[in-house]
Residue frames relative to the residue before (quaternion, step in Angstrom):
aa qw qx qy qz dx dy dz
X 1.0000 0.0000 0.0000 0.0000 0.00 0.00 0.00
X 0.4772 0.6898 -0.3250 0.4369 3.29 1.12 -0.24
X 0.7092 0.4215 -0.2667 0.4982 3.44 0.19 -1.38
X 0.5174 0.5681 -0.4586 0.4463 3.89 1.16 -1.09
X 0.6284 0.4764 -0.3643 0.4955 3.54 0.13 -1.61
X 0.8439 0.2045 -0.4168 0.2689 3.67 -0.28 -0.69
X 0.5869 0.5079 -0.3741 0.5076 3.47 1.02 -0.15
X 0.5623 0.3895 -0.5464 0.4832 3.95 0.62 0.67
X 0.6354 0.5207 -0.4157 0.3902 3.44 0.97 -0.77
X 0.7065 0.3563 -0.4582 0.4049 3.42 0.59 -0.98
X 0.4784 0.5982 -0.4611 0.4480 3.84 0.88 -0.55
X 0.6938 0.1803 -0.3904 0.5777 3.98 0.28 0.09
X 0.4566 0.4353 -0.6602 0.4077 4.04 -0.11 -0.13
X 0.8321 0.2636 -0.3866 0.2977 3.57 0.02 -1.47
X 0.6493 0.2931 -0.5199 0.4714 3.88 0.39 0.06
X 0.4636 0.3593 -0.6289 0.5104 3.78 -0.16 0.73
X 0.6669 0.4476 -0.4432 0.3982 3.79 0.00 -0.60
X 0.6515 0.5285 -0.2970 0.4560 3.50 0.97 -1.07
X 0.7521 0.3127 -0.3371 0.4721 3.67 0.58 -1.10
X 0.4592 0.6325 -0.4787 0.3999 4.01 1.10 0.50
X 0.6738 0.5041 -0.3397 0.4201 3.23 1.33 -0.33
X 0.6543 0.4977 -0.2770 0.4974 3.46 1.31 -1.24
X 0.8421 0.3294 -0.3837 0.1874 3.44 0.75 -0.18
X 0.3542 0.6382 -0.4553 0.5098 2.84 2.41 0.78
X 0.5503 0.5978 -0.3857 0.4370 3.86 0.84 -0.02
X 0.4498 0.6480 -0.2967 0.5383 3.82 1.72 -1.03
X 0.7729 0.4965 -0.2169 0.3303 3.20 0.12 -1.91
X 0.7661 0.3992 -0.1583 0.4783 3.09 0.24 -1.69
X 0.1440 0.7638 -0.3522 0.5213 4.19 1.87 0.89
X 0.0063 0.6564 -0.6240 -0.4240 2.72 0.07 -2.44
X 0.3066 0.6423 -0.6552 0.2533 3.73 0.57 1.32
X 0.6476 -0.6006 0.4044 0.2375 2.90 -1.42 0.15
X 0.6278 -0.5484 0.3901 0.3910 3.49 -0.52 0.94
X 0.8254 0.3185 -0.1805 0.4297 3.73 0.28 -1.13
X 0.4601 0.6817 -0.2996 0.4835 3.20 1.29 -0.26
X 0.7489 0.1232 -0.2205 0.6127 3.24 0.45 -1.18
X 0.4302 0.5944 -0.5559 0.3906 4.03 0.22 0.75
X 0.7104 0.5798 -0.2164 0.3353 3.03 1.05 -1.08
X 0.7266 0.5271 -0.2078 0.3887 2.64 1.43 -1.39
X 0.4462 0.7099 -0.2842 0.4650 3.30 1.48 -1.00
X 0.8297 0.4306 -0.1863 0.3024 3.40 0.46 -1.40
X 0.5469 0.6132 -0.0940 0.5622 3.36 1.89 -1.04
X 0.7144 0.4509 -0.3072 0.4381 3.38 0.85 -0.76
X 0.6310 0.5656 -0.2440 0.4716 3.44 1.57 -1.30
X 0.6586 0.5940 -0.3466 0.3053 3.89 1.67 -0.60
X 0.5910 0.6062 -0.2802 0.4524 3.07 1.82 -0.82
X 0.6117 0.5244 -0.3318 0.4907 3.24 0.98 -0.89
X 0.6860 0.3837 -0.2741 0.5541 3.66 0.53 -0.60
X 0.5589 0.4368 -0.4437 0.5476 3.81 0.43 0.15
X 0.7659 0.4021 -0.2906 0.4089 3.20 0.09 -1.14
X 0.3870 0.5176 -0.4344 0.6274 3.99 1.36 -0.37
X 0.8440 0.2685 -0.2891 0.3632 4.28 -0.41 -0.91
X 0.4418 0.6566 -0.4266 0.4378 3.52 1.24 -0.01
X 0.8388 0.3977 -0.0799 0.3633 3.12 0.90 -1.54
X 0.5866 0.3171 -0.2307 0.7086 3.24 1.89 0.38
X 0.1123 0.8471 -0.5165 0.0546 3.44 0.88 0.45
X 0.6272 0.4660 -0.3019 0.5462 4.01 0.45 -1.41
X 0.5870 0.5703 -0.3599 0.4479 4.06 0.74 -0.99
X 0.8237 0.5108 -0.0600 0.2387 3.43 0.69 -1.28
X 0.7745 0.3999 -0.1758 0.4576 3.02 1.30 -1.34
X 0.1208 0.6689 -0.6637 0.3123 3.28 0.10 2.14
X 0.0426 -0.7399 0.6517 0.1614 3.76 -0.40 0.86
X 0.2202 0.7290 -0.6351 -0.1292 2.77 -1.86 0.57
X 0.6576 -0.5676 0.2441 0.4311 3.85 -1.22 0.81
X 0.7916 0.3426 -0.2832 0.4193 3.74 1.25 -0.85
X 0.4885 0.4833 -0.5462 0.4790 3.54 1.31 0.26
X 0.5946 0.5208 -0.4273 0.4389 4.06 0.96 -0.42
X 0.8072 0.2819 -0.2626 0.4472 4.23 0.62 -0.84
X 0.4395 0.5787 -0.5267 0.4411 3.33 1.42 0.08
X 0.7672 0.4794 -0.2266 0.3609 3.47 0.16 -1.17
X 0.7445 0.3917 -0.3262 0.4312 3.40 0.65 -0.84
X 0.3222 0.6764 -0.4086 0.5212 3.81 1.92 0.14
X 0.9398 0.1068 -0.2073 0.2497 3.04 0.61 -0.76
X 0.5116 0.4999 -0.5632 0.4137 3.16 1.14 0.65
X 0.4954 0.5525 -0.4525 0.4945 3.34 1.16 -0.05
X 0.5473 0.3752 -0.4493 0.5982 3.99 0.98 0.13
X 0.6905 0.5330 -0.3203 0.3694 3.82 0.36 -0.20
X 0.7079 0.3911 -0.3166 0.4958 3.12 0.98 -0.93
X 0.5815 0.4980 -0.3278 0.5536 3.77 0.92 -1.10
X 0.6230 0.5499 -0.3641 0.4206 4.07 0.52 -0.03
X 0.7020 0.3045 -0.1625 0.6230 3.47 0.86 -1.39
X 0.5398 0.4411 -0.4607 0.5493 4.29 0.53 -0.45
X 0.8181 0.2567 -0.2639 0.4418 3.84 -0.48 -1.09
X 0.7500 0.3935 -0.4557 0.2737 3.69 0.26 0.02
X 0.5678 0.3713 -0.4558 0.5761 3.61 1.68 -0.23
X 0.5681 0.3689 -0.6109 0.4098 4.02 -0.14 0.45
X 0.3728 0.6090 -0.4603 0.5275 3.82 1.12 -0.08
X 0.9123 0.2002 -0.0754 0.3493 3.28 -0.32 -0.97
X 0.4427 0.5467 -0.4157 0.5765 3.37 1.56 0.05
X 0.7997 0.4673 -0.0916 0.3656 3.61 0.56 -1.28
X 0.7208 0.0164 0.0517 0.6910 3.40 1.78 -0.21
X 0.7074 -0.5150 0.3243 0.3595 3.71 -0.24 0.16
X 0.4112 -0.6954 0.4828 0.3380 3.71 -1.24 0.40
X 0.3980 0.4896 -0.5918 0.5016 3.63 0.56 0.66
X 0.7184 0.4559 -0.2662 0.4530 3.82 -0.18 -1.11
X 0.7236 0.2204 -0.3832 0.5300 3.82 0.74 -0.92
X 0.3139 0.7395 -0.4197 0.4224 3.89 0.56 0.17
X 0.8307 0.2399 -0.2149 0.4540 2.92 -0.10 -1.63
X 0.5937 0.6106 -0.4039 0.3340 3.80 1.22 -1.26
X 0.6075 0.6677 -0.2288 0.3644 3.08 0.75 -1.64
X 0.8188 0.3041 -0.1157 0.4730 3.70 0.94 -0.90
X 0.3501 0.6290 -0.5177 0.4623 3.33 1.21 0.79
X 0.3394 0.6959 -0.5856 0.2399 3.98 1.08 -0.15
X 0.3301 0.7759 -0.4135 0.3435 3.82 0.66 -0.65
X 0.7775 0.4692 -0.0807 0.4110 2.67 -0.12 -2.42
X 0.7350 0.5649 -0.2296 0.2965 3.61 0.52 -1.59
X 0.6358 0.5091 -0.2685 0.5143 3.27 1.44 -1.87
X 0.6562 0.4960 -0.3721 0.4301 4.09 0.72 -1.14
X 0.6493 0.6300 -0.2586 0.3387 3.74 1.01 -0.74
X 0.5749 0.6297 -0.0725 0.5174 2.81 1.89 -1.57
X 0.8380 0.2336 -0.1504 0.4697 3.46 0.83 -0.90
X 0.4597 0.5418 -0.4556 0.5362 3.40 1.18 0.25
X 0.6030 0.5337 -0.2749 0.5254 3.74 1.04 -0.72
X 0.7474 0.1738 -0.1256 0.6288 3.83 0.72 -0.26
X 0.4511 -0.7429 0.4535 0.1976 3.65 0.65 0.76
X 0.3623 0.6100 -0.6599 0.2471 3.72 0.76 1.21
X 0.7744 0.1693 -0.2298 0.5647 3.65 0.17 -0.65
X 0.2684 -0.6311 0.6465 0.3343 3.71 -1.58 0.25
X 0.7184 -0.4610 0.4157 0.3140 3.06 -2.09 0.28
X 0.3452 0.7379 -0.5781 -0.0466 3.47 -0.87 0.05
X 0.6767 -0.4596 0.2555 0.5152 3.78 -0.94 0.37
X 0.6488 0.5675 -0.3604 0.3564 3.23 0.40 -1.57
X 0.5415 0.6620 -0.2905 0.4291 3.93 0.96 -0.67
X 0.6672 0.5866 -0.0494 0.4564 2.97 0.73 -1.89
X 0.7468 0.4637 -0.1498 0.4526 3.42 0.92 -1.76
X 0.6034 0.6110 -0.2585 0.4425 3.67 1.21 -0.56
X 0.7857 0.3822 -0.0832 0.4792 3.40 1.17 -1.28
X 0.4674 0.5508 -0.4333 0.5389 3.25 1.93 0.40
X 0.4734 0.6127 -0.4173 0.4758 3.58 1.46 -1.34
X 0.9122 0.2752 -0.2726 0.1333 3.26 -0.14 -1.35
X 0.5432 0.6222 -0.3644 0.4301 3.18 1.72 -0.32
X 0.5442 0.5449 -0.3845 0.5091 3.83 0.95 -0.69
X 0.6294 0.5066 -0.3449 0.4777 3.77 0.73 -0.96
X 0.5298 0.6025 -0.3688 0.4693 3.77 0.27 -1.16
X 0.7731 0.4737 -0.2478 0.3412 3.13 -0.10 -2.01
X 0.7572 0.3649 -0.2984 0.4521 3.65 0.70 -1.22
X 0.5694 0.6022 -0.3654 0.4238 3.56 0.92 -0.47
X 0.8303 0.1920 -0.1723 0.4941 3.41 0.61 -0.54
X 0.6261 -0.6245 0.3671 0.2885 3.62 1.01 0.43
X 0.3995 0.7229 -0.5035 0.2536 3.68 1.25 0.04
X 0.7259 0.5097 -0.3653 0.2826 3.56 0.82 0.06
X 0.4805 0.5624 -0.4328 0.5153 3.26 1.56 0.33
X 0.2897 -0.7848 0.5424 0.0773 3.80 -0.14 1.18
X 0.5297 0.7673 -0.1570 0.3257 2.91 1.32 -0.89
X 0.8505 0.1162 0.0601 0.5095 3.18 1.27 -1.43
X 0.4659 0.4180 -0.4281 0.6520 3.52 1.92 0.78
X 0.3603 -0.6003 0.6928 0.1725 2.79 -1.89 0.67
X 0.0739 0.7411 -0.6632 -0.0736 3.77 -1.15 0.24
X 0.2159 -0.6515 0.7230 0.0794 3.23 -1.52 0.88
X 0.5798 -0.4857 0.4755 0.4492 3.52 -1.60 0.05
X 0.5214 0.5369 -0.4503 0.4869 3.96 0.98 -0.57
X 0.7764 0.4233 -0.2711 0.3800 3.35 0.34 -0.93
X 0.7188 0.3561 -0.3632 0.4739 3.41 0.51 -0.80
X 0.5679 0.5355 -0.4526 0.4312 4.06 1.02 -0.30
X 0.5459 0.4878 -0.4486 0.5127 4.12 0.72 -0.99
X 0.7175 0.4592 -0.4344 0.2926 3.73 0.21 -1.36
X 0.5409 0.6171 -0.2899 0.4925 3.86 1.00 -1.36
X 0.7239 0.4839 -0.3020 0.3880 3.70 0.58 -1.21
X 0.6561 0.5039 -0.3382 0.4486 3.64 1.13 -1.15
X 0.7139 0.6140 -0.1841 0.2818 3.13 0.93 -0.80
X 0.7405 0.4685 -0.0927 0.4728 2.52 2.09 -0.39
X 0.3550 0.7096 -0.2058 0.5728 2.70 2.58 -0.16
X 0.5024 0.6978 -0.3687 0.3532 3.32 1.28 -1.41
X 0.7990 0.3321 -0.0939 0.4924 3.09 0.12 -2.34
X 0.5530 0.3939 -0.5254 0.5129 3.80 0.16 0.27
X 0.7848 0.3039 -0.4022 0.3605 3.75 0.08 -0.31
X 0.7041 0.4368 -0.3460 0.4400 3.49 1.40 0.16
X 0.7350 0.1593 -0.4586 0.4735 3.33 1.05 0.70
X 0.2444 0.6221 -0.6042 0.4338 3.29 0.76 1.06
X 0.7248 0.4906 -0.2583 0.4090 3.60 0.72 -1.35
X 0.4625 0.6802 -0.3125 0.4752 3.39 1.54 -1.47
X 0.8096 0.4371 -0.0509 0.3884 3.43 -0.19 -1.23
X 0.6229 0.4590 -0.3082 0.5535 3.68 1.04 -0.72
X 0.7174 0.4928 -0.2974 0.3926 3.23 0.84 -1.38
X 0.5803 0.6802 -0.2244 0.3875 3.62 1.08 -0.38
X 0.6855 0.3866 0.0234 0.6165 3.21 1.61 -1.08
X 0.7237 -0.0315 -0.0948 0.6828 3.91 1.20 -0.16
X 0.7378 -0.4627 0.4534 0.1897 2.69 -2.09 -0.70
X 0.6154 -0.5926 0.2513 0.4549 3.83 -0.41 0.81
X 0.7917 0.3238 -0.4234 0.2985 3.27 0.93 -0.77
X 0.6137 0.6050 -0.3857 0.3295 3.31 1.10 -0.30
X 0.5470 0.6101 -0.3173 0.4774 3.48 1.39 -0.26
X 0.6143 0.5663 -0.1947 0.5138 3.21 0.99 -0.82
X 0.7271 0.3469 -0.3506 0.4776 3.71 0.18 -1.17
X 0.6662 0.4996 -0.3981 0.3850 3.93 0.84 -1.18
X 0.6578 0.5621 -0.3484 0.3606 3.49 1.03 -0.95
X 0.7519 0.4954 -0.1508 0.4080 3.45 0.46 -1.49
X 0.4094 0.2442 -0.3928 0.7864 4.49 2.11 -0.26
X 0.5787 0.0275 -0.7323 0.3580 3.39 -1.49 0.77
X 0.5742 0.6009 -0.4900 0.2630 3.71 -0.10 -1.16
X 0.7586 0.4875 -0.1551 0.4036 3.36 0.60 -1.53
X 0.4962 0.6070 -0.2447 0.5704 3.45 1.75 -1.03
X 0.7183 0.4985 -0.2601 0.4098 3.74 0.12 -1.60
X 0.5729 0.5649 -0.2251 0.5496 4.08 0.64 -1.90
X 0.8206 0.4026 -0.2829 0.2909 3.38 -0.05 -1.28
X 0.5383 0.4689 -0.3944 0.5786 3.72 1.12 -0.55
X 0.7470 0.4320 -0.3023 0.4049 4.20 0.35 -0.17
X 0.5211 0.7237 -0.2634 0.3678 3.52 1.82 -0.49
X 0.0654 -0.7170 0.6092 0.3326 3.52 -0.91 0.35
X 0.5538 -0.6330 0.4953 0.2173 3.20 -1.38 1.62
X 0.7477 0.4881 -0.3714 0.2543 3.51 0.29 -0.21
X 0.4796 0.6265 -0.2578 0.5577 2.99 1.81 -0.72
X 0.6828 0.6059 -0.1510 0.3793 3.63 0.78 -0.39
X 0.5081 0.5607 -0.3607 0.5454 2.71 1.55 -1.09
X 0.7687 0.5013 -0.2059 0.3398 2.44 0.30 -2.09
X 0.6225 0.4282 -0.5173 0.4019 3.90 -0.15 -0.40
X 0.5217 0.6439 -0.4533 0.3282 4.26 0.58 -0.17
X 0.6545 0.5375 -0.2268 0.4809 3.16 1.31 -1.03
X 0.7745 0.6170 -0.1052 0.0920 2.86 0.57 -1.69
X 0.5269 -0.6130 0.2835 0.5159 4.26 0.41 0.09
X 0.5760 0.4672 -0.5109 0.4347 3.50 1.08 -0.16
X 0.5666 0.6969 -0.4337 0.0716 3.48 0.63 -0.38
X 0.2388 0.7867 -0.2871 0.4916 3.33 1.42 0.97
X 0.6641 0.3844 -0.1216 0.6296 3.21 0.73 -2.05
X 0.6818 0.4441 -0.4400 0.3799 3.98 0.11 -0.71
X 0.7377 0.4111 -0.3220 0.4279 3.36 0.68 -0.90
X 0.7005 0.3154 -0.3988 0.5008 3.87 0.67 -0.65
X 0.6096 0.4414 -0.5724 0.3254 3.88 0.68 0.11
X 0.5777 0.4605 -0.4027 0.5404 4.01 1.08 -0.35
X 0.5750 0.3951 -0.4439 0.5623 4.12 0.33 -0.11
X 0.8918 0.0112 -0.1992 0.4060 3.89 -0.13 -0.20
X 0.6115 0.3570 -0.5273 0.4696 3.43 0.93 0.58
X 0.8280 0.2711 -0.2558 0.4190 3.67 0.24 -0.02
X 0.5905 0.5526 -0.3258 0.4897 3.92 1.41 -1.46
X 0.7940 0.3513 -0.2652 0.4193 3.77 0.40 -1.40
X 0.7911 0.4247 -0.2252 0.3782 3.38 0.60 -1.20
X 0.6558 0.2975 -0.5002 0.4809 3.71 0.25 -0.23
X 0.7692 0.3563 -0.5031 0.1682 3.88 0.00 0.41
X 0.4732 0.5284 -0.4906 0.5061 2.76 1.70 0.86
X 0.5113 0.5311 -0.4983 0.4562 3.82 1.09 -0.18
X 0.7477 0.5051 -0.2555 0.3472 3.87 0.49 -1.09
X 0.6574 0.4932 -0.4177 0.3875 3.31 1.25 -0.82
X 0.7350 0.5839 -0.1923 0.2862 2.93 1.25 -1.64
X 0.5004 0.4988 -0.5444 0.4521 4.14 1.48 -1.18
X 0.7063 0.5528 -0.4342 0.0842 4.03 -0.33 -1.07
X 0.5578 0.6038 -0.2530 0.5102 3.35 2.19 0.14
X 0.7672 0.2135 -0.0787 0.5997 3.30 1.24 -1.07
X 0.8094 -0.4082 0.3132 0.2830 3.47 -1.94 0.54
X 0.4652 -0.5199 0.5263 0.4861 4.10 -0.43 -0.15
X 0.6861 0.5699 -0.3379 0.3005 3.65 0.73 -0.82
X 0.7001 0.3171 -0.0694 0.6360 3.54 0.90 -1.34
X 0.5710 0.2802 -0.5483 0.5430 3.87 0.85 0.59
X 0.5567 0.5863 -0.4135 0.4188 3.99 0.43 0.02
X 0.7132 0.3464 -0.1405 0.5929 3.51 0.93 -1.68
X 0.5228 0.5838 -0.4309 0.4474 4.17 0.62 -0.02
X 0.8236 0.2672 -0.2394 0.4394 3.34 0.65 -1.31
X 0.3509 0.6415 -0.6029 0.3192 3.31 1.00 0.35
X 0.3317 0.5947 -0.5938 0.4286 4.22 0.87 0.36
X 0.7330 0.4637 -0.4306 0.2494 3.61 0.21 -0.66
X 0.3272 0.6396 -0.4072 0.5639 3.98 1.26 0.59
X 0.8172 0.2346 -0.1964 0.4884 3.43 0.38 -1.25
X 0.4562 0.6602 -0.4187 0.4252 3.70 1.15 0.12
X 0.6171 0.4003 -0.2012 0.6469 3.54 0.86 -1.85
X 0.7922 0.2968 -0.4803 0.2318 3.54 -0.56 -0.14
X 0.6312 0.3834 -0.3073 0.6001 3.89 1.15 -0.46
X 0.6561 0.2424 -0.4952 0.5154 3.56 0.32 0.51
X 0.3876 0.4832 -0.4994 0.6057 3.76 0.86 0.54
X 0.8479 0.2470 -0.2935 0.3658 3.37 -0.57 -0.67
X 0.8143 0.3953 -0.3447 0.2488 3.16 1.26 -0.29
X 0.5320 0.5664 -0.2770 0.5652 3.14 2.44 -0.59
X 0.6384 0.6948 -0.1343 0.3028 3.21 0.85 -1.14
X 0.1072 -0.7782 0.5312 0.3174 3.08 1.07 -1.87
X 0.3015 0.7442 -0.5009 0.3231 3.97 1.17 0.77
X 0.1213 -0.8138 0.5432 0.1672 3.38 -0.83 0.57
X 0.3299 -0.7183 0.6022 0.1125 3.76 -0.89 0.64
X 0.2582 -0.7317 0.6062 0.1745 3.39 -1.39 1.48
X 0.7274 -0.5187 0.1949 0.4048 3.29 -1.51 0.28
X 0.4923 0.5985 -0.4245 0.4682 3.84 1.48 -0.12
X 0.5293 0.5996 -0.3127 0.5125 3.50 0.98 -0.28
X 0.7141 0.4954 -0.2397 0.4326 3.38 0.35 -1.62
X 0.5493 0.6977 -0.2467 0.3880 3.46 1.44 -0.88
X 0.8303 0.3323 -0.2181 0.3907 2.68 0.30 -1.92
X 0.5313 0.6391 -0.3595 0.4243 3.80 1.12 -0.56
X 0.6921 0.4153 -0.3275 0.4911 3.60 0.88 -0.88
X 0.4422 0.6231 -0.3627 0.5335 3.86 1.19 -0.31
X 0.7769 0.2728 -0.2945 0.4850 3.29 0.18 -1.27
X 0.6933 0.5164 -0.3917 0.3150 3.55 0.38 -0.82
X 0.5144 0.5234 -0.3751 0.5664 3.69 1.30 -0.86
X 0.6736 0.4787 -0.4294 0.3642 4.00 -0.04 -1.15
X 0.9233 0.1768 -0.1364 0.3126 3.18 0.61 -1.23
X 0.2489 0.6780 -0.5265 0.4484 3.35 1.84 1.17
X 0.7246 0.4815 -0.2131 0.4447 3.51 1.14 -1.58
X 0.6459 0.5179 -0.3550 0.4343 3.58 1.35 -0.03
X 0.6194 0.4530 -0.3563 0.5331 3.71 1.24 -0.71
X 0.5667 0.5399 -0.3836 0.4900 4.25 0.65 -0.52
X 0.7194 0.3364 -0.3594 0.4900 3.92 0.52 -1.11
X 0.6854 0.6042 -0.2650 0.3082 3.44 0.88 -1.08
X 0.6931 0.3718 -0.2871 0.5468 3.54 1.33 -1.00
X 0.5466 0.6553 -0.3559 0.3809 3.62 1.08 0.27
């Protein structure tokens, strides 16, 4: 059951990678960053309601830690998608990238600090893989050609830290209910939280508008498809190696870039992807073992 868990997680990295692409297609529009967060998030709530409607008698089991687990984590979602685009508004998307993917580090910190997972190199050795990978993938090591502010490099630290709250928020919820109820509580705070940061007119307006397509198929596969593969799959595997798994969603967005997109990748790239992909091949083989 393990290996399952890790193969649902990686089965949401790659539709997060995918909706990384549609909402670099938004941007480059001229919507707004939160806007299309919002929308993403809102679109994935309905879909997940409409999933607990339809299992309603299944569902209606209340409890207080399936209620603060969940709203942890859309409160890790929203503080994830808000603090990494002021990251990248505020300094560059290489730099929020790399911050943004230090969640690893936090979740392994996080649980060595409450004595769920122990230390051991091989841990240690994975979350070096994946940071070195990151770095070449996104170019943070050319100083040369990123800018970084203290705003920027704090949002990036913050998503990253948002990250691991929404994955053991999820960890924990998922333990204590059922996906869809985790999901619908998680995904209204999200929708609750975004919205107080949203301009309402921009919103309107995007209903009308021809992208209204992209909003709806980025909230069906960046939130509707993929967190119920993220939720089924964390209740099999550790917070660590579901954190350092979905780090696949980088190597998703960039080859659907290059192929939807028409981005090309140099050979320090090409690296840093094979790095990650090796780290976290050699992490799903020890792990399902």
């Amino acid at each position: 059951m393990r290996f399952l868990g890790i193969v649902f997680v990686m089965l949401a990295a790659i539709c997060w990678g995918i909706s990384g692409v549609i909402a670099d297609i938004l941007l480059n529009k001229g919507w707004d960053p939160i806007v299309i967060s919002l929308y993403r998030g809102a679109v994935g709530f309905i879909c997940f309601f409409t999933w607990f409607l339809f299992r309603f008698r299944q569902n209606w089991i209340f409890s207080t830690c399936l209620l603060l687990w969940s709203i942890l984590a859309g409160a890790g979602i929203a503080g994830n998608f808000t603090f990494y685009f002021v990251s990248i508004q505020a300094s560059s998307i290489a730099v929020a990238a790399t911050l943004m993917y230090t969640a690893p580090l936090f979740v392994l910190l996080i649980s060595f600090l409450f004595k769920i997972e122990r230390s051991t190199w091989f841990k240690w050795g994975c979350i070096s893989g994946v940071l070195i990978g990151i770095i070449l993938l996104t170019g943070a090591y050319n100083t040369e050609s990123i800018s970084v502010s203290f705003i920027g490099i704090f949002a990036g630290l913050a998503s990253g830290f948002s990250y691991a709250l929404f994955i053991f928020g999820f960890k924990n919820a998922s333990s204590t209910g059922n996906p869809e109820s985790t999901l619908t509580i998680a995904f209204l705070s999200f929708s609750f939280i975004v919205f107080l940061f949203t301009d309402n007119d921009e919103v309107a307006r995007a209903v009308t508008s021809s992208d209204i397509g992209w909003f709806l198929l980025l909230g069906i596969i960046g939130a509707g498809i993929s967190f119920i593969f993220y939720v089924i799959g964390i209740r099999w595997v550790s917070p660590t190696t579901a954190s350092m798994v979905a780090m696949l969603e980088p190597v998703t967005a960039s080859l659907f870039g290059v192929l939807l997109i028409g981005n090309h990748l140099t050979i320090v790239q090409i690296l840093g992807m094979v790095l990650l992909l090796v780290t976290i091949t050699g992490l799903s083989v020890k792990q399902s073992h």
